[in-house]
mmCIF file of the N, C-alpha and C atoms, coordinates in Angstrom:
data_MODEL
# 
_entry.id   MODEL 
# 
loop_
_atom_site.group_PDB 
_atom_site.id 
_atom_site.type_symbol 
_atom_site.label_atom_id 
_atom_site.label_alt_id 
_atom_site.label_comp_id 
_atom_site.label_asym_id 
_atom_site.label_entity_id 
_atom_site.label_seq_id 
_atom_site.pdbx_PDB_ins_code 
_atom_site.Cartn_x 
_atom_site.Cartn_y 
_atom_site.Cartn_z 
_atom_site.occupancy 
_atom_site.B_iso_or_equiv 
_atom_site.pdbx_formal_charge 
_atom_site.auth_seq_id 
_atom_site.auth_comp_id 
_atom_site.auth_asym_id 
_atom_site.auth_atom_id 
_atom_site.pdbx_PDB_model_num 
ATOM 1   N N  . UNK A 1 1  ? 151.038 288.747 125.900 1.00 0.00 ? 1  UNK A N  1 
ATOM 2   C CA . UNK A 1 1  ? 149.838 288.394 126.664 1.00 0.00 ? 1  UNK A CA 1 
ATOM 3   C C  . UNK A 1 1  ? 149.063 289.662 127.005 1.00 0.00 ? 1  UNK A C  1 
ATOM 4   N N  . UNK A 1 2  ? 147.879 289.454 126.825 1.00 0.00 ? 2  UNK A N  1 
ATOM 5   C CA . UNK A 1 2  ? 146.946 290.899 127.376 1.00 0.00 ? 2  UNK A CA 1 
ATOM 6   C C  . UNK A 1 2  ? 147.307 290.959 128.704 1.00 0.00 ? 2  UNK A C  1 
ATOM 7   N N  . UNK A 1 3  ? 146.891 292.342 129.143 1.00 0.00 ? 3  UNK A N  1 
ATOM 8   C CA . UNK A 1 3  ? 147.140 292.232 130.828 1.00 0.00 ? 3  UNK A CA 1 
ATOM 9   C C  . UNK A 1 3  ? 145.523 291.972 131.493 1.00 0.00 ? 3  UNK A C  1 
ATOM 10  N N  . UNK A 1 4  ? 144.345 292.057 130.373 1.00 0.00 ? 4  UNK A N  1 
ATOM 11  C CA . UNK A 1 4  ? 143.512 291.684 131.194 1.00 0.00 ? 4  UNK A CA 1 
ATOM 12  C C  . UNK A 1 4  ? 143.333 290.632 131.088 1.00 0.00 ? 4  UNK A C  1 
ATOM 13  N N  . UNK A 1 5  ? 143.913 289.161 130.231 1.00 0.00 ? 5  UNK A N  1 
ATOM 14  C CA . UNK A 1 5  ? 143.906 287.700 130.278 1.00 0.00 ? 5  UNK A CA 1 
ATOM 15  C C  . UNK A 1 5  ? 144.688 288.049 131.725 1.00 0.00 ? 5  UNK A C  1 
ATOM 16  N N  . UNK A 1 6  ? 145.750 288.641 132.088 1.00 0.00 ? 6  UNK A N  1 
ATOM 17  C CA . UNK A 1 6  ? 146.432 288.485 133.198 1.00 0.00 ? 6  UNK A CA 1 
ATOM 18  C C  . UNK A 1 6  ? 145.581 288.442 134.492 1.00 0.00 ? 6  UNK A C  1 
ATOM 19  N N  . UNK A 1 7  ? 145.248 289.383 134.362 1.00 0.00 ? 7  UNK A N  1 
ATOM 20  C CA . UNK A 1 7  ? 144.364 289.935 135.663 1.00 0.00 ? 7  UNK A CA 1 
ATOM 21  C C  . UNK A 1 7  ? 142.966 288.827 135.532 1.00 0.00 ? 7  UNK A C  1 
ATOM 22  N N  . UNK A 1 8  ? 142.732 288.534 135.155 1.00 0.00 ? 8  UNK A N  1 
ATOM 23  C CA . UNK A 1 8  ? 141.698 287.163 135.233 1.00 0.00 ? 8  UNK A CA 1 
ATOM 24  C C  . UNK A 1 8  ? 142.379 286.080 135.440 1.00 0.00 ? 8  UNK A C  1 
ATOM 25  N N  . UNK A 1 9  ? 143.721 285.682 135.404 1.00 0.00 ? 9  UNK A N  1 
ATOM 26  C CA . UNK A 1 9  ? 143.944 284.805 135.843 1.00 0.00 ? 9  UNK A CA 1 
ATOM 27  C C  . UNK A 1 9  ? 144.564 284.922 137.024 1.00 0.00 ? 9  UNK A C  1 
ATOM 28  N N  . UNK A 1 10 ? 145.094 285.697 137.696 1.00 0.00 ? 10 UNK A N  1 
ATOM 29  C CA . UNK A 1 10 ? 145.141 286.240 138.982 1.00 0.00 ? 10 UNK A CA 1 
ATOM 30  C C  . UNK A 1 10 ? 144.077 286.354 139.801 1.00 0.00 ? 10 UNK A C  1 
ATOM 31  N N  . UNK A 1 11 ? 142.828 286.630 139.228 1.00 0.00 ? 11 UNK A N  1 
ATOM 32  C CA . UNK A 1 11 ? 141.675 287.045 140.323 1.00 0.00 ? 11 UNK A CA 1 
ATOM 33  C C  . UNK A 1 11 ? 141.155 285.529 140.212 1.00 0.00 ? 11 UNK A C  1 
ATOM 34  N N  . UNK A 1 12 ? 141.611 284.441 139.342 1.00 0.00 ? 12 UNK A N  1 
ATOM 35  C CA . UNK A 1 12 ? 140.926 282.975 139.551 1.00 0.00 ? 12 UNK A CA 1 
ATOM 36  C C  . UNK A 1 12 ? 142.015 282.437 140.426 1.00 0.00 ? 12 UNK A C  1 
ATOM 37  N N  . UNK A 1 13 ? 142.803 282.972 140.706 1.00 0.00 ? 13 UNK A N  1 
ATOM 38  C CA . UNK A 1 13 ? 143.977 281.810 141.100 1.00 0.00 ? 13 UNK A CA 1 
ATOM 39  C C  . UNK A 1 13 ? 143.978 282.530 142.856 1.00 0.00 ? 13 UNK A C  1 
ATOM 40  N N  . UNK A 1 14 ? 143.444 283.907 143.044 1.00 0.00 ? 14 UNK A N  1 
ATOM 41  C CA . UNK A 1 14 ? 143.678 283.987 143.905 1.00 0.00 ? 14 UNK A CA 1 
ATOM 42  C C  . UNK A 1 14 ? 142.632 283.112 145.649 1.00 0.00 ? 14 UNK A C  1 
ATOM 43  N N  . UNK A 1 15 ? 141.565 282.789 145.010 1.00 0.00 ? 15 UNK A N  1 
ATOM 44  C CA . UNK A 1 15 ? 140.624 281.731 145.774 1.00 0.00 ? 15 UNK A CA 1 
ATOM 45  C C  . UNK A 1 15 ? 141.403 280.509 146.253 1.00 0.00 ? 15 UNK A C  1 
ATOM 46  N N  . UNK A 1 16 ? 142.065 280.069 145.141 1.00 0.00 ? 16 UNK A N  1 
ATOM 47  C CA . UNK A 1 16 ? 143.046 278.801 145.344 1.00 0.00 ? 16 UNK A CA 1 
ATOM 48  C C  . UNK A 1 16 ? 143.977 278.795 146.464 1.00 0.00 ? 16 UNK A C  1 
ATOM 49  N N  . UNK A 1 17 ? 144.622 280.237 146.424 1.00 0.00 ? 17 UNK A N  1 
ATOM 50  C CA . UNK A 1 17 ? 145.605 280.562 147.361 1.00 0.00 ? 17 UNK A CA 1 
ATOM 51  C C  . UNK A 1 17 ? 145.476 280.044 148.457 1.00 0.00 ? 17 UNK A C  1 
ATOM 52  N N  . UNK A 1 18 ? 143.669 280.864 148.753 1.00 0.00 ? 18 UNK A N  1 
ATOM 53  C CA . UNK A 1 18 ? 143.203 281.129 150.290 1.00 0.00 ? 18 UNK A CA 1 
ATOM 54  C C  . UNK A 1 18 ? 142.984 279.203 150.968 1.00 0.00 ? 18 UNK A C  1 
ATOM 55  N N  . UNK A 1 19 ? 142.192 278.777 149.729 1.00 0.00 ? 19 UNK A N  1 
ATOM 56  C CA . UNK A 1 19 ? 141.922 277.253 150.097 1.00 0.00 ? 19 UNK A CA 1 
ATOM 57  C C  . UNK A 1 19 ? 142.984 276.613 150.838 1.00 0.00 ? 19 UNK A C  1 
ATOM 58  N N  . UNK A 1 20 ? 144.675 276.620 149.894 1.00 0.00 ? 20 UNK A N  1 
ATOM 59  C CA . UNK A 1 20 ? 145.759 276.030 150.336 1.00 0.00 ? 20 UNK A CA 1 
ATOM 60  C C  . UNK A 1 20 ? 146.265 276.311 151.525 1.00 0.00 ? 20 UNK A C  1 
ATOM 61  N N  . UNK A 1 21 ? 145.941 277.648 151.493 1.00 0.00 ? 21 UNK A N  1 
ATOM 62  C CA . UNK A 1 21 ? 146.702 278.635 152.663 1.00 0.00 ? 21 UNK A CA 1 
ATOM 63  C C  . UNK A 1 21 ? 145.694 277.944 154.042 1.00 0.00 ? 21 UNK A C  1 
ATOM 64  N N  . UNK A 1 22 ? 144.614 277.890 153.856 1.00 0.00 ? 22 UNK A N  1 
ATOM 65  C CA . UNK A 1 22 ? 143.516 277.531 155.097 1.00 0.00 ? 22 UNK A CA 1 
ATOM 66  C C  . UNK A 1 22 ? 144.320 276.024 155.339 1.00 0.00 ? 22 UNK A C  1 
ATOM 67  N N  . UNK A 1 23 ? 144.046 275.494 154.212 1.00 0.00 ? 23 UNK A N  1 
ATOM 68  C CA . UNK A 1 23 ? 144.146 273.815 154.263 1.00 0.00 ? 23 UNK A CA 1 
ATOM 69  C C  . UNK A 1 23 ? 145.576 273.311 154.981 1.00 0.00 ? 23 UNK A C  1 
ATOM 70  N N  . UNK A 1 24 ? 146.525 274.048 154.895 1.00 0.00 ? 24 UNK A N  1 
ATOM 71  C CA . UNK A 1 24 ? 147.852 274.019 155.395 1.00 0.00 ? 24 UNK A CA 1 
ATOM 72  C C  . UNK A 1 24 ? 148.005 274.412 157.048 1.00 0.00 ? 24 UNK A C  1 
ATOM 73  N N  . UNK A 1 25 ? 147.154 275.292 157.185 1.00 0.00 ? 25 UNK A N  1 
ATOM 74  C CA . UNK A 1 25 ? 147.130 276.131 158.150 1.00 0.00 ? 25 UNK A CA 1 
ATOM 75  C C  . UNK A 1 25 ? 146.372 274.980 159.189 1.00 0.00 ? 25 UNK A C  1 
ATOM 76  N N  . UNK A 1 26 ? 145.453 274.617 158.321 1.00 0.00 ? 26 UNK A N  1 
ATOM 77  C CA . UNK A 1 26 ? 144.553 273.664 159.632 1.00 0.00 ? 26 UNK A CA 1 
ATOM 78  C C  . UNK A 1 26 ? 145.485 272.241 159.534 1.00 0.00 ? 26 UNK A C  1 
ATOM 79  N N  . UNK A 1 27 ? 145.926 271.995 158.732 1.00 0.00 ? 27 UNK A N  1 
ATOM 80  C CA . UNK A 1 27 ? 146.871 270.695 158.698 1.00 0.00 ? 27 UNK A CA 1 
ATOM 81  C C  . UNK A 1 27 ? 147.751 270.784 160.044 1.00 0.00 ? 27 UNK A C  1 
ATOM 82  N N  . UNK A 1 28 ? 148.085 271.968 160.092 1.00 0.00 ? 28 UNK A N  1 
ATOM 83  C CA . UNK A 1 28 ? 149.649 271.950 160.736 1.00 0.00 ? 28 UNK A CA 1 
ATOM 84  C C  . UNK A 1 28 ? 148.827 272.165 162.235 1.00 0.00 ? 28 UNK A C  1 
ATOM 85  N N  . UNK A 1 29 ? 147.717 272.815 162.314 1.00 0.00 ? 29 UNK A N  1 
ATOM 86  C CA . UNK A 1 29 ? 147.261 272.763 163.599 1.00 0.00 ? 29 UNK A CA 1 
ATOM 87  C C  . UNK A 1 29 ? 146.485 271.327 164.193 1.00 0.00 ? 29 UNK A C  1 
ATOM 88  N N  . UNK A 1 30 ? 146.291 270.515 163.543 1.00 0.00 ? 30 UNK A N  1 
ATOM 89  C CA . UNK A 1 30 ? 146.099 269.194 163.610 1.00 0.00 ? 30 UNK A CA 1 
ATOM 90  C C  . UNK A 1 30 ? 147.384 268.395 164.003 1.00 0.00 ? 30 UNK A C  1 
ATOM 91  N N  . UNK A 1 31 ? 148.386 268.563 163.595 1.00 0.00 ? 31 UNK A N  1 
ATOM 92  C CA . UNK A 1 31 ? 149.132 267.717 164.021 1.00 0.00 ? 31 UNK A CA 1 
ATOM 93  C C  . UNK A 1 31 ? 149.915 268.362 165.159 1.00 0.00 ? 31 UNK A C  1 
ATOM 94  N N  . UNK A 1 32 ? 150.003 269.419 165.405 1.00 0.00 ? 32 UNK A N  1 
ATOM 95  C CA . UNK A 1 32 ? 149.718 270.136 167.089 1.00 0.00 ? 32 UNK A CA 1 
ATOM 96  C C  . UNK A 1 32 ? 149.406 269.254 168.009 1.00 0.00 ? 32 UNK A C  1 
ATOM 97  N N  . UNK A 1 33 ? 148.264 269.623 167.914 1.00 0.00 ? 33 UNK A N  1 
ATOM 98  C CA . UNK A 1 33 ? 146.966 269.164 168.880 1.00 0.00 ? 33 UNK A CA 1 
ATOM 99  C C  . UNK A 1 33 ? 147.126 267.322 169.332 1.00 0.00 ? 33 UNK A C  1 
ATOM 100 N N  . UNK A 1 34 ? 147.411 266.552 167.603 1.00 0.00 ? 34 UNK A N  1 
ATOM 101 C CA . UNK A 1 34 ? 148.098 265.444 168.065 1.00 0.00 ? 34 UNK A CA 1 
ATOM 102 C C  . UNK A 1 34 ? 149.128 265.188 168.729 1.00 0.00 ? 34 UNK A C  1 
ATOM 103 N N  . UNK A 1 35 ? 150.441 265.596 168.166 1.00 0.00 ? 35 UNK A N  1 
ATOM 104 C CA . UNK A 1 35 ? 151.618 266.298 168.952 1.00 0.00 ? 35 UNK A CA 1 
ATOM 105 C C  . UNK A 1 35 ? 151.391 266.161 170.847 1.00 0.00 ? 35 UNK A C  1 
ATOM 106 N N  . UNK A 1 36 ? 150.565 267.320 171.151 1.00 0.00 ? 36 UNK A N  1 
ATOM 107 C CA . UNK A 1 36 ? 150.465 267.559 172.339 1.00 0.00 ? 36 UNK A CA 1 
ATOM 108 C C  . UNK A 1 36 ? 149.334 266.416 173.019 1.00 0.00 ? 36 UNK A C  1 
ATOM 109 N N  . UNK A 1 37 ? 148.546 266.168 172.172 1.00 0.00 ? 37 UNK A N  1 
ATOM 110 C CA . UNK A 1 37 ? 147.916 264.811 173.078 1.00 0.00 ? 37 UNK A CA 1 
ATOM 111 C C  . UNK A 1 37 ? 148.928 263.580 173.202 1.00 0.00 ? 37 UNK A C  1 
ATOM 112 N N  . UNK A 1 38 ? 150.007 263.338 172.528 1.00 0.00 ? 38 UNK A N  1 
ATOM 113 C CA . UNK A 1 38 ? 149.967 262.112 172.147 1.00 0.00 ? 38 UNK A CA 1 
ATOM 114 C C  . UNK A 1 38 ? 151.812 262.588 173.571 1.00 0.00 ? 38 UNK A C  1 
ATOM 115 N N  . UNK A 1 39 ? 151.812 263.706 174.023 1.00 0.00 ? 39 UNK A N  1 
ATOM 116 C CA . UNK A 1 39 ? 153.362 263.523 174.907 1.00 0.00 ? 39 UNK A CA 1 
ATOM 117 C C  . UNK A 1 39 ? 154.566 264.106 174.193 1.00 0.00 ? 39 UNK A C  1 
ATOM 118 N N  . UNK A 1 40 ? 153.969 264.892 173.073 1.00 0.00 ? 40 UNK A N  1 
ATOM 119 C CA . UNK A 1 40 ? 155.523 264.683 172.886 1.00 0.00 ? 40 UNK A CA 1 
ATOM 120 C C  . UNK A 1 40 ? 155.671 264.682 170.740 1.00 0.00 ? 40 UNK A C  1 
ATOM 121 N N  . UNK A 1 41 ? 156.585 264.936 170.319 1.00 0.00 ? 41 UNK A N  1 
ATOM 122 C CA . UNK A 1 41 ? 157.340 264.427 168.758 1.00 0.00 ? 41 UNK A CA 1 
ATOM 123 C C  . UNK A 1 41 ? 158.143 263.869 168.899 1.00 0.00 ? 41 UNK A C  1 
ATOM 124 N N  . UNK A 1 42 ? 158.667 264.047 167.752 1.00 0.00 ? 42 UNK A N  1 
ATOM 125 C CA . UNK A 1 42 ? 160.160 263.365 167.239 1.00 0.00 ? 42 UNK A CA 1 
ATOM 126 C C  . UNK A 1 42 ? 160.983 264.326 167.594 1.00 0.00 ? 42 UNK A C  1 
ATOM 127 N N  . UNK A 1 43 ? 160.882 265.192 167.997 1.00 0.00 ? 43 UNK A N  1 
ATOM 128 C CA . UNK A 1 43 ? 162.021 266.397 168.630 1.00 0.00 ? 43 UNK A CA 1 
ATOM 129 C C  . UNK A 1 43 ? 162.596 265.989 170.088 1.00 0.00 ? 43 UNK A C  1 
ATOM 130 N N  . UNK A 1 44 ? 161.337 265.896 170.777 1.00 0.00 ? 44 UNK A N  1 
ATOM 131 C CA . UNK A 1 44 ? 161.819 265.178 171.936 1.00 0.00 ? 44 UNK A CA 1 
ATOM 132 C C  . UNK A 1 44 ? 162.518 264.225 172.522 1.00 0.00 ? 44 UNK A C  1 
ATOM 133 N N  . UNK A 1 45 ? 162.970 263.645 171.149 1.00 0.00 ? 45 UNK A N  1 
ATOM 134 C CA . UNK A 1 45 ? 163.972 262.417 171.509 1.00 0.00 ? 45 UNK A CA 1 
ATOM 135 C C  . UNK A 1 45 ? 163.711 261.143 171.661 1.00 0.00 ? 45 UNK A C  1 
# 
């Protein structure tokens, strides 16, 4: 494989990262926020 096919597909894939990384990030702070409105999880018993 060339290393600059490499490096182009690294510099396309790295946008993707950030999307997932955001999208996960705000997921998990969403269900927080529900979490704490709603009293409580499934941890609590």
């Amino acid at each position: 494989m060339d290393l600059l096919l490499i490096v182009f597909i690294l510099l396309g894939l790295y946008p993707l990262y950030w999307v997932v990384r955001t999208g996960v990030r705000d997921g998990i702070a969403d269900a927080d926020e529900r979490r704490r409105e709603n009293g409580g999880g499934p941890e609590d018993g």
